[in-house]
Backbone as a chain_set.jsonl record, in Angstrom:
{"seq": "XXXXXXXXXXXXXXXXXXXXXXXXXXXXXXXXXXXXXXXXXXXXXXXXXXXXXXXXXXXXXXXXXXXXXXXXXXXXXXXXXXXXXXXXXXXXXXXXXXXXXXXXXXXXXXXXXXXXXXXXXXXXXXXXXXXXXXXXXXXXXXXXXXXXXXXXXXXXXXXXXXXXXXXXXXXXXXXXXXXXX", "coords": {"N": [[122.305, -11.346, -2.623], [122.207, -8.933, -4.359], [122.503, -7.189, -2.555], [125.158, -7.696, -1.223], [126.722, -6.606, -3.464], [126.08, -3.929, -3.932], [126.767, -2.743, -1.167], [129.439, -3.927, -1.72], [130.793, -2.154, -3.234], [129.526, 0.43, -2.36], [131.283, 0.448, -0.249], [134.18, -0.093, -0.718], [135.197, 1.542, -3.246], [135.948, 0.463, -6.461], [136.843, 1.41, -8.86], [136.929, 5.086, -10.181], [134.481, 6.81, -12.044], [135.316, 8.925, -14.767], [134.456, 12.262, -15.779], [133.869, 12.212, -19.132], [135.218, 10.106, -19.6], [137.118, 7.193, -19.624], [136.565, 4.876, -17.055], [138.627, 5.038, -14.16], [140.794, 2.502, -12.221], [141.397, 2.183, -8.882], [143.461, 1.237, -8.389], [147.072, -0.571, -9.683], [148.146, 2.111, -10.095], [151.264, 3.966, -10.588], [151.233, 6.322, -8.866], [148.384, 7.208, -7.941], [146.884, 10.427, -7.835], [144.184, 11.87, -5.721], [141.724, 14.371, -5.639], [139.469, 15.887, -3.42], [137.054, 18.294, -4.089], [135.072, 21.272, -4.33], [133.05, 23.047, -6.465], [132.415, 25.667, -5.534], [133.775, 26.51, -3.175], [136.132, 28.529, -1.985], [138.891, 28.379, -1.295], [139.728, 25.976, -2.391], [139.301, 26.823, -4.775], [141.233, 28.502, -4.816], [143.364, 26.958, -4.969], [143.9, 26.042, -7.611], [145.308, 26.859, -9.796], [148.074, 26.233, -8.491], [146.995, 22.844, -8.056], [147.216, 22.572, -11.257], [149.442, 22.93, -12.513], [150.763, 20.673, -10.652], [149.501, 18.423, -11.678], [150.997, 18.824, -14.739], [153.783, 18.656, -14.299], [153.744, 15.833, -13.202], [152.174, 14.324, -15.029], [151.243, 12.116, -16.454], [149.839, 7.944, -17.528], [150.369, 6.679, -15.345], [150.434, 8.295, -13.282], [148.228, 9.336, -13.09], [146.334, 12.119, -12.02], [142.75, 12.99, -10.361], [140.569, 14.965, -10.401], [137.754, 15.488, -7.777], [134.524, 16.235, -7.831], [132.344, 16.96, -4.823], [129.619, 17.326, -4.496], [126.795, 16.3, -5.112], [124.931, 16.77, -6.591], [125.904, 18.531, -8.604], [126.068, 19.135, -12.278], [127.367, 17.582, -15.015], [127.945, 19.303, -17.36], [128.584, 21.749, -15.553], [130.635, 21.114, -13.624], [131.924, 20.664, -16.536], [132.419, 23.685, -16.892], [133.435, 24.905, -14.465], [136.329, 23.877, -14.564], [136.74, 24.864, -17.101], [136.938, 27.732, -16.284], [138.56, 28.015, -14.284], [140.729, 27.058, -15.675], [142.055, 24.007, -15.966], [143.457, 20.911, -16.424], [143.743, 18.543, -16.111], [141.65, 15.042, -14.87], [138.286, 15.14, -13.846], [135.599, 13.804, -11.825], [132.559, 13.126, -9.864], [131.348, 12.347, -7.278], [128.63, 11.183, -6.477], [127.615, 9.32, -4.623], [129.156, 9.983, -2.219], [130.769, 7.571, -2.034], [133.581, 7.587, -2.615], [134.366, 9.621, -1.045], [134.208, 8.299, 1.351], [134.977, 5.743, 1.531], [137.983, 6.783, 1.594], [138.265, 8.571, 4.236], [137.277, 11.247, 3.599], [137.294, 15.242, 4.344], [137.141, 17.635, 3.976], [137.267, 20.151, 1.507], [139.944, 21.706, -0.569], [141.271, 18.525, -0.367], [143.943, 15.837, -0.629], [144.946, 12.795, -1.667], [147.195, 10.646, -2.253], [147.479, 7.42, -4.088], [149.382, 4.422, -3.77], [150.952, 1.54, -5.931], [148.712, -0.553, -5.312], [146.409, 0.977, -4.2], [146.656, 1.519, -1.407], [146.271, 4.369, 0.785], [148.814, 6.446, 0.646], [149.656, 9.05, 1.148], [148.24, 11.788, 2.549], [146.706, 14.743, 2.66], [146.871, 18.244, 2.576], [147.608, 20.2, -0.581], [149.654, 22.235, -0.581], [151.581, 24.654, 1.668], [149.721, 26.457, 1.153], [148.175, 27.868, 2.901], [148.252, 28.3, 6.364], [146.187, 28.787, 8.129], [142.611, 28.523, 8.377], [141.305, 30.425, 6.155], [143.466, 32.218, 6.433], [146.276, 32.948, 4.116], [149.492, 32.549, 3.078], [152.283, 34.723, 1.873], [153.621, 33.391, 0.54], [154.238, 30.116, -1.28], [156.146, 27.537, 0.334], [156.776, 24.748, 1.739], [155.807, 22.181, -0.601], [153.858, 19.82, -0.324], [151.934, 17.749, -1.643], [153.151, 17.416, -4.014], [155.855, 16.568, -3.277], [155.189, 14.457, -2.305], [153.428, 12.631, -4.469], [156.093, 12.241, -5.993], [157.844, 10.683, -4.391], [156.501, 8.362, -3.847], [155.685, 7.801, -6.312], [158.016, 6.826, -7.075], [158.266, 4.82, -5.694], [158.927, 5.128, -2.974], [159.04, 6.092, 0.163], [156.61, 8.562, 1.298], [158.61, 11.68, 2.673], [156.388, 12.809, 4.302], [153.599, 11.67, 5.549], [151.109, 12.938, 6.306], [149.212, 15.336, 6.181], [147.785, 18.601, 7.58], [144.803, 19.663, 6.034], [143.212, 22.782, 4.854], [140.637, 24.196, 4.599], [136.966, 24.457, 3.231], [134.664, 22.365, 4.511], [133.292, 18.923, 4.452], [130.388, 18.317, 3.679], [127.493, 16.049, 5.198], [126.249, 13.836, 2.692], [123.095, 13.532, 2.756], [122.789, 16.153, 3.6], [122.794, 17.547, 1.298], [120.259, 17.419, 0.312], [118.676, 19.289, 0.577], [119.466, 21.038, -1.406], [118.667, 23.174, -3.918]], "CA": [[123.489, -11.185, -3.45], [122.622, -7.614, -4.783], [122.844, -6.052, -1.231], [126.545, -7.56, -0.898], [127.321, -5.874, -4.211], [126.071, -2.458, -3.32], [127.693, -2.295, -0.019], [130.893, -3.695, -1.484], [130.416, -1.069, -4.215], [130.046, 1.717, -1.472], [132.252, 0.705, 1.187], [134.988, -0.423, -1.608], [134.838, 1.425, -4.662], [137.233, -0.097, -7.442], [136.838, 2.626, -10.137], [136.733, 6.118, -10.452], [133.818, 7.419, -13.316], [135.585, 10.104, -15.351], [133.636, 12.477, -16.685], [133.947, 12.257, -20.853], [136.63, 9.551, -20.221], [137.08, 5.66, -19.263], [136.819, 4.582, -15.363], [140.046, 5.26, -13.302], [140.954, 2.02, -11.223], [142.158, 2.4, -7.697], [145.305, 0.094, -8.465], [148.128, -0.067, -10.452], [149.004, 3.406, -11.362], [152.34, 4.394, -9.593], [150.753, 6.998, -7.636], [147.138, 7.972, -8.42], [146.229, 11.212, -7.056], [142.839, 12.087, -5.466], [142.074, 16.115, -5.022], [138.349, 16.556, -3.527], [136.898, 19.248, -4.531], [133.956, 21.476, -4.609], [133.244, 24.747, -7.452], [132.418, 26.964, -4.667], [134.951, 26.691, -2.515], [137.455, 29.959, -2.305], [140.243, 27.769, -1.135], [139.704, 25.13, -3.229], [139.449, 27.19, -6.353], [142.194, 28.96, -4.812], [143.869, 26.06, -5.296], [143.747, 25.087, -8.748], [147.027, 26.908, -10.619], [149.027, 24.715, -8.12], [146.769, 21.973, -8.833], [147.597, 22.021, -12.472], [151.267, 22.517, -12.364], [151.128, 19.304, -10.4], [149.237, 18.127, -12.95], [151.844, 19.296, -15.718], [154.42, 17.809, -13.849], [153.553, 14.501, -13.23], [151.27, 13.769, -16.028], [150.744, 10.111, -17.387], [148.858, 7.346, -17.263], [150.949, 5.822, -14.404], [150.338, 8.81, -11.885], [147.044, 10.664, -12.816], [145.66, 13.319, -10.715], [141.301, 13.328, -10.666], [139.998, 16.271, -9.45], [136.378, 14.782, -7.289], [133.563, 16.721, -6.792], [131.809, 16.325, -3.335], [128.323, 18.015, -4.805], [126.272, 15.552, -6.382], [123.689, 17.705, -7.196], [126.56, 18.848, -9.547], [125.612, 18.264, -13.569], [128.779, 17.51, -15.611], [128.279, 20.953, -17.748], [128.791, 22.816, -14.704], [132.077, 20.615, -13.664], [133.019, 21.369, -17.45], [132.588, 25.153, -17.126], [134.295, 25.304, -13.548], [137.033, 23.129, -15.551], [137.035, 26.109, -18.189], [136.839, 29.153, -15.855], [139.929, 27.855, -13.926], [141.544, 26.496, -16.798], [142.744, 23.496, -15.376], [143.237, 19.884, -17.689], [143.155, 17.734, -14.909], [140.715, 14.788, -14.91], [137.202, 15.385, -13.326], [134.083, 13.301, -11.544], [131.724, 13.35, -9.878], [130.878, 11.185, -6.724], [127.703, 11.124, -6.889], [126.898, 9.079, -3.681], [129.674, 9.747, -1.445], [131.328, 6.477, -2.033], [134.576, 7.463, -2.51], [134.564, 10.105, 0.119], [133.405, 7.597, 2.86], [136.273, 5.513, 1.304], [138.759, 7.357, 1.88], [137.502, 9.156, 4.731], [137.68, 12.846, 3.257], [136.64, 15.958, 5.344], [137.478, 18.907, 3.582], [137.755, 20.704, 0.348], [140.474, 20.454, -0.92], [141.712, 17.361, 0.42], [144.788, 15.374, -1.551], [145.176, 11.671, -1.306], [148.331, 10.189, -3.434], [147.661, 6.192, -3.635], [150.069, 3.382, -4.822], [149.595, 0.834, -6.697], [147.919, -1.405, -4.398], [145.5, 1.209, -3.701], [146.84, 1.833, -0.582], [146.802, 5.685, 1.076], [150.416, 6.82, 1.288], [149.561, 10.584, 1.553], [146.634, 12.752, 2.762], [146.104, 16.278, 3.731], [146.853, 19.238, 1.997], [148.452, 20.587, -1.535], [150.811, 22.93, -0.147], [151.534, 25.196, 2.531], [149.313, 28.275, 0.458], [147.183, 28.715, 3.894], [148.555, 28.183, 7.817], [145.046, 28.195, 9.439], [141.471, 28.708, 7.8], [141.286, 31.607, 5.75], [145.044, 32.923, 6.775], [147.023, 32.763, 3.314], [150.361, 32.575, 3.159], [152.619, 35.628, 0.736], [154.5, 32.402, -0.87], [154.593, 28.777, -0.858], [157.463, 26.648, 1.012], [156.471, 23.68, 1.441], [154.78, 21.408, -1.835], [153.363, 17.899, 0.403], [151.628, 16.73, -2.43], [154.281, 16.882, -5.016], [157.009, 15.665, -2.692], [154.774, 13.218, -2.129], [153.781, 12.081, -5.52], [157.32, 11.918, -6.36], [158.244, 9.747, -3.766], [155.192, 7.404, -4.168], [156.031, 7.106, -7.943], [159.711, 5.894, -7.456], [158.445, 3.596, -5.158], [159.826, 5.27, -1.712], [157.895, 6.742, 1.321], [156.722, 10.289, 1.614], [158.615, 12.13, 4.026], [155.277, 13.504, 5.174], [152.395, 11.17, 5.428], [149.747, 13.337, 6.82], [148.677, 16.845, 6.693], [146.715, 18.892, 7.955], [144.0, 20.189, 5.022], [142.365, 24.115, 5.386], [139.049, 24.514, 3.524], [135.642, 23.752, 3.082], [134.541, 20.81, 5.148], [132.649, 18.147, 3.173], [128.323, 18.081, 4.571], [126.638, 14.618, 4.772], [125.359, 13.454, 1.277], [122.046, 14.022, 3.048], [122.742, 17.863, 3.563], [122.518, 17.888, -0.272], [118.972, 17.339, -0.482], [118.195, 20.727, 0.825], [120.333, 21.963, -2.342], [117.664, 22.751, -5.156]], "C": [[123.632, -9.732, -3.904], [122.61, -7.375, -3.542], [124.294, -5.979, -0.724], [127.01, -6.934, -2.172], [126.944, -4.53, -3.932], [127.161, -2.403, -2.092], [129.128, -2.952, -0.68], [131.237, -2.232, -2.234], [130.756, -0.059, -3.486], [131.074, 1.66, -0.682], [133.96, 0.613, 0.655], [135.207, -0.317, -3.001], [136.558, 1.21, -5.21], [137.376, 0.75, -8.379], [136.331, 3.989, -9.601], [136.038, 6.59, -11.349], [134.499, 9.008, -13.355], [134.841, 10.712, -16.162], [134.317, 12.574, -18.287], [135.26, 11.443, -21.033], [135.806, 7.906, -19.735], [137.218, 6.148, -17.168], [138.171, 4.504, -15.094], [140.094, 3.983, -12.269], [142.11, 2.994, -10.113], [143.602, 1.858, -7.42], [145.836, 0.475, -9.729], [148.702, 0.837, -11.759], [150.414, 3.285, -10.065], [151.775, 5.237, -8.827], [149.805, 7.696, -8.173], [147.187, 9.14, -7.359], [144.622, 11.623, -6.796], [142.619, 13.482, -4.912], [140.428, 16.196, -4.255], [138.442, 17.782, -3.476], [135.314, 20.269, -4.467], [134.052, 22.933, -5.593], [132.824, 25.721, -6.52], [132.723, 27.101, -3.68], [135.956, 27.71, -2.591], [138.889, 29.167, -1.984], [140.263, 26.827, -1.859], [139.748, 25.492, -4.718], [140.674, 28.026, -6.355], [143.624, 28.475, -5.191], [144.701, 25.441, -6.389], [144.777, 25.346, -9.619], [147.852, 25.906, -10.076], [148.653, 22.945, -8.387], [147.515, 21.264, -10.339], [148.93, 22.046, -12.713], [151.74, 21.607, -11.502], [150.812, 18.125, -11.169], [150.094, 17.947, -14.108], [153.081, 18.843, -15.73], [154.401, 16.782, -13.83], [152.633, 13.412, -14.02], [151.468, 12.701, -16.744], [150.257, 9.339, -16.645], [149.11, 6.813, -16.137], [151.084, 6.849, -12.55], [149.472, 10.002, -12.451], [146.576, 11.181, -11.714], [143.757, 13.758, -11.142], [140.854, 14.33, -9.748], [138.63, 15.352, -9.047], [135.723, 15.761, -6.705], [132.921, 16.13, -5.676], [130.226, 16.888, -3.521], [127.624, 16.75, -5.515], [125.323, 15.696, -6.951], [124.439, 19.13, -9.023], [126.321, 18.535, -11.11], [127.374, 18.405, -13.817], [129.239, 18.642, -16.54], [128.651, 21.62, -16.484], [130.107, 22.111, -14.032], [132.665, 20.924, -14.918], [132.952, 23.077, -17.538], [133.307, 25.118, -15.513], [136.094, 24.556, -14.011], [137.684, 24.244, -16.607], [137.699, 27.858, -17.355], [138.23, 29.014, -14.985], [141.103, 27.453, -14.334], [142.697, 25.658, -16.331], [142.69, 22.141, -16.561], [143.182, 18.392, -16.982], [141.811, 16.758, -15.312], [139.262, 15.256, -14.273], [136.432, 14.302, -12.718], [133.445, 13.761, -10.397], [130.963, 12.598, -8.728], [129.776, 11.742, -5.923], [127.047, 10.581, -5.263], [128.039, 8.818, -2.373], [130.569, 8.408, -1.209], [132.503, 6.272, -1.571], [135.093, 8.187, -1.298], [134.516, 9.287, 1.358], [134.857, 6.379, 2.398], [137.539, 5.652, 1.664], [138.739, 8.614, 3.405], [137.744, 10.716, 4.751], [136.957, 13.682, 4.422], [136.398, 16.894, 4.843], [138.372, 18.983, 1.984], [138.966, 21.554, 0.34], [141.317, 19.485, -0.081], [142.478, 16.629, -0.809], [144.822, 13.791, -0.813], [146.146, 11.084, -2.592], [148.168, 7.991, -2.775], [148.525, 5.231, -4.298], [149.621, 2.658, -5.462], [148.933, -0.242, -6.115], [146.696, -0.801, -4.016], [145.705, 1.376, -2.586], [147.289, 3.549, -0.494], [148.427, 5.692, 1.511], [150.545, 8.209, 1.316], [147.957, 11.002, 1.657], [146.559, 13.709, 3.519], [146.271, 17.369, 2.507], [147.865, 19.394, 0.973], [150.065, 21.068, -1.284], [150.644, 23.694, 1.297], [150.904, 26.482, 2.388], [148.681, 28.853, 2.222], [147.931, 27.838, 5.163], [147.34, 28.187, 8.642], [143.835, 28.774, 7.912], [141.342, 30.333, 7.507], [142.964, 32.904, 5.887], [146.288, 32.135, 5.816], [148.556, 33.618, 3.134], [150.741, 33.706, 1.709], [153.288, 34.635, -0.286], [154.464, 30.937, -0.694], [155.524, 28.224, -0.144], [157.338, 25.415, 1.483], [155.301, 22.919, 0.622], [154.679, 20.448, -1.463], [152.786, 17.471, -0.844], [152.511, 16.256, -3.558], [155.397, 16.669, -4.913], [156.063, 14.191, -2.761], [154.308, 11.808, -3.077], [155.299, 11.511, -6.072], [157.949, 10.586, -5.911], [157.511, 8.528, -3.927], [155.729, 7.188, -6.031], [157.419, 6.427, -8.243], [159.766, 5.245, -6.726], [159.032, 3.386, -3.724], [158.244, 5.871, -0.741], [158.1, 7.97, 1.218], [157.216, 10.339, 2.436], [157.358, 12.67, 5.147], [154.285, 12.307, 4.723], [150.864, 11.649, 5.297], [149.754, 14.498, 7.227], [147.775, 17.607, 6.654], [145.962, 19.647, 6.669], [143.549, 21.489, 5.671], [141.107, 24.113, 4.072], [138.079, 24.602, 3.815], [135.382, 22.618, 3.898], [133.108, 20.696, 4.324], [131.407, 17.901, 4.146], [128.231, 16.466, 4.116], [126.232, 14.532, 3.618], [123.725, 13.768, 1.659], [121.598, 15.832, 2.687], [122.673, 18.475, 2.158], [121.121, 18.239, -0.598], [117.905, 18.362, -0.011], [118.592, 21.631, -0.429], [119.173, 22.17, -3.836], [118.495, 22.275, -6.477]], "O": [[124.738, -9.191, -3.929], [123.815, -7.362, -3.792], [124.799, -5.029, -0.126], [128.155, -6.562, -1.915], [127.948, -3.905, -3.592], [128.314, -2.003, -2.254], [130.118, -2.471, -0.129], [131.917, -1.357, -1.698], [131.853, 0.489, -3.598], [131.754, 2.644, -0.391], [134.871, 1.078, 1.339], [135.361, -1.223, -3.82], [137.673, 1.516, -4.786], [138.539, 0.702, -8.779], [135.465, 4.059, -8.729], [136.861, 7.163, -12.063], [134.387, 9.924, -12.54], [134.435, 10.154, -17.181], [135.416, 13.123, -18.38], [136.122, 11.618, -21.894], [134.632, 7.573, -19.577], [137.644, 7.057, -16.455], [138.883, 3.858, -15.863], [139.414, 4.232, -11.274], [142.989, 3.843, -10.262], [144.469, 2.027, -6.562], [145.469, 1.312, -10.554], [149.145, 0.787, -12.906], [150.427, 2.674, -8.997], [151.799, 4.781, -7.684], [150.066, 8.701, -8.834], [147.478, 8.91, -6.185], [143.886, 11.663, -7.782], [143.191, 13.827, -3.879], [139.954, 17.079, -4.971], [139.392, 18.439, -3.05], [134.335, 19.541, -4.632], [134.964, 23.75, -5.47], [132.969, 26.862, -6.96], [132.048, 27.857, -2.981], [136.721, 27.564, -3.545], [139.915, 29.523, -2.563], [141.453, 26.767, -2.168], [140.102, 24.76, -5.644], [141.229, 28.342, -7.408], [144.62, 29.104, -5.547], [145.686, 24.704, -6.327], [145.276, 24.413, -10.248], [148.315, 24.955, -10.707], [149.436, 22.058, -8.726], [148.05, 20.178, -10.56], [149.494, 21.045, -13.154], [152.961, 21.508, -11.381], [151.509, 17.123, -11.335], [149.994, 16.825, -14.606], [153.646, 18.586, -16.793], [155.235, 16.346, -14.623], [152.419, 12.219, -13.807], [152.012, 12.755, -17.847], [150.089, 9.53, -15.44], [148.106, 6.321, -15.621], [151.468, 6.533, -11.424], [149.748, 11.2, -12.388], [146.466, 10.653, -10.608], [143.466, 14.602, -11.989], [140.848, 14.347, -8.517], [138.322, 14.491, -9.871], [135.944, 16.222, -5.585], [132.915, 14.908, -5.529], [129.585, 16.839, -2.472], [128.115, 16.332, -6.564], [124.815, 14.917, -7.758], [123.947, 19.906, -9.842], [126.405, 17.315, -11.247], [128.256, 18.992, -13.19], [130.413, 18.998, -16.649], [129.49, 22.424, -16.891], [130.891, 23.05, -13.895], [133.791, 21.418, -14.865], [133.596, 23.597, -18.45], [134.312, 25.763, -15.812], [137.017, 25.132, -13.436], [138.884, 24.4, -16.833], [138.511, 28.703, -17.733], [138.995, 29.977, -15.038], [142.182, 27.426, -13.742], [143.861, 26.046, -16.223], [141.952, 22.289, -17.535], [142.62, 17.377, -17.394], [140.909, 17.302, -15.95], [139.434, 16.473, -14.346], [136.753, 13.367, -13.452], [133.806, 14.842, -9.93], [129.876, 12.147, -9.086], [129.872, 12.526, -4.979], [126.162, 11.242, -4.718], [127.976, 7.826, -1.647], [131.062, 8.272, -0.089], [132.854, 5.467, -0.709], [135.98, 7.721, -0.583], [134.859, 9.824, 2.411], [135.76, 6.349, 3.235], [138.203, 4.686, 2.042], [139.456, 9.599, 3.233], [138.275, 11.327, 5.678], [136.23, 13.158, 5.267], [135.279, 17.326, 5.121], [139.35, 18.417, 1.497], [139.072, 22.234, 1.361], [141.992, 19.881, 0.87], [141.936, 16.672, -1.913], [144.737, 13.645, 0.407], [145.764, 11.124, -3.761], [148.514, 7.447, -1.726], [148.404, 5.205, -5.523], [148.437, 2.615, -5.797], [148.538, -0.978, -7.019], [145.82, -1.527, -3.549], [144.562, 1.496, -2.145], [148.153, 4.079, -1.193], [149.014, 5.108, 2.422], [151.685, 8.617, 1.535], [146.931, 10.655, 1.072], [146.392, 13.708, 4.739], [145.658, 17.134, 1.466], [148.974, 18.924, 1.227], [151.15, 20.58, -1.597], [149.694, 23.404, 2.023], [151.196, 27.459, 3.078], [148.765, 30.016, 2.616], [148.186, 26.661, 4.907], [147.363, 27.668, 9.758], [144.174, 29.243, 6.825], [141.292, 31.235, 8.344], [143.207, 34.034, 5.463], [147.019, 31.224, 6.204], [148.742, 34.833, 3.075], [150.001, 33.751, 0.726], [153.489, 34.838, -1.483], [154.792, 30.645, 0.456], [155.986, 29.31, 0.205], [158.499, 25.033, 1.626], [154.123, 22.953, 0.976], [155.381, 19.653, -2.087], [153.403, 16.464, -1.191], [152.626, 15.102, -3.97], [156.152, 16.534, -5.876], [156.393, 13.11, -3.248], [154.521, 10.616, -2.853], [155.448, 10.372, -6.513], [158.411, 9.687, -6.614], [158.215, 7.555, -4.199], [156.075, 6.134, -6.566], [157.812, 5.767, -9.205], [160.853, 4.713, -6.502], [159.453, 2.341, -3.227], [157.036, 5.971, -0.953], [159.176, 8.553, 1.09], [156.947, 9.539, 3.332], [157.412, 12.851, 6.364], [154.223, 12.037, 3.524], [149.896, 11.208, 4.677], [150.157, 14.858, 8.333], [146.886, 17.485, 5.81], [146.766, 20.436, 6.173], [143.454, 21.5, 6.898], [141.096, 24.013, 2.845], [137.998, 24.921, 5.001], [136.278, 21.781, 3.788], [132.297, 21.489, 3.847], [131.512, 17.347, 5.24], [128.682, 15.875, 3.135], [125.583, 15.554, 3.392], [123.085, 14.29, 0.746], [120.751, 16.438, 2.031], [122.524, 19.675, 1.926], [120.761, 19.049, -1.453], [116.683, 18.315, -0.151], [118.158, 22.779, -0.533], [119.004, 21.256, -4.643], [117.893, 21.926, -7.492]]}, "num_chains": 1, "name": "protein.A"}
């Protein structure tokens, strides 16, 4: 009996642990967002003004946005000082054993996932258009996929875009951690 609750646990997590808050279910918000994330990431921290003015935008309880580390060698002081140093207000955690990543099947920092309320993916790939290939940043934005996409997902319609392509960081095995002192 405990081995089918672990594996549903991993293969199906139902909550989100926020750090210094309550658990985030996977269902009925209008359109949860999911950002992974890592603090030493250059594109991912490059990230994080547009982050929070999507944030700022669409803020309430019915379409939060959790920022997710992919470190789990991460303490939660050092998520609240990368939190501080980018001055973002955004939730935070912390997945710890890959759960949600393997979930969702993430690849790369940052990576956006907007879900309804069923918990079903209705977007996944990238914030905006800041970067055109790995390391090759764009002089201005022109296209915002995640906050068309929120939008649409919160009034209950289909993104025009489903699926795009992410530039970042790519996310190591949970193993490849335990080289990390």
């Amino acid at each position: 009996m405990l081995a089918v609750l672990i594996a549903t646990t991993i293969l199906n997590p139902l909550t989100i642990p926020v750090i210094g808050g309550k658990p985030i279910p996977l269902t009925g918000h209008k359109a949860l967002t999911i950002v992974f994330l890592t603090n030493d990431c250059p594109i991912a921290n490059d990230s994080q003004p547009d982050l929070e003015r999507i944030h700022k935008q669409f803020n309430s309880a019915q379409t939060p946005l959790i920022g997710v580390y992919i470190n789990p060698k991460l303490t939660e002081s050092e998520a609240r000082k990368h939190k501080t140093e980018f001055q973002f207000t955004y939730l935070q955690s912390i997945d710890r054993t890959h759960a949600l990543v393997k979930h969702l099947k993430a690849t790369t920092t940052p990576e956006a996932f907007v879900l309804d309320h069923t918990g079903k993916v209705q977007y996944r790939g990238r914030i905006n258009n800041m970067y055109s290939d790995l390391g090759v940043r764009r002089k201005s934005v022109t296209e915002n996929d995640l906050a068309d996409a929120i939008r649409a997902i919160s009034r209950g319609q289909n993104p025009k875009t489903k699926e795009t392509k992410p530039y970042g960081c790519l996310i190591p095995d949970l193993a490849d951690f335990d080289d990390l002192e």
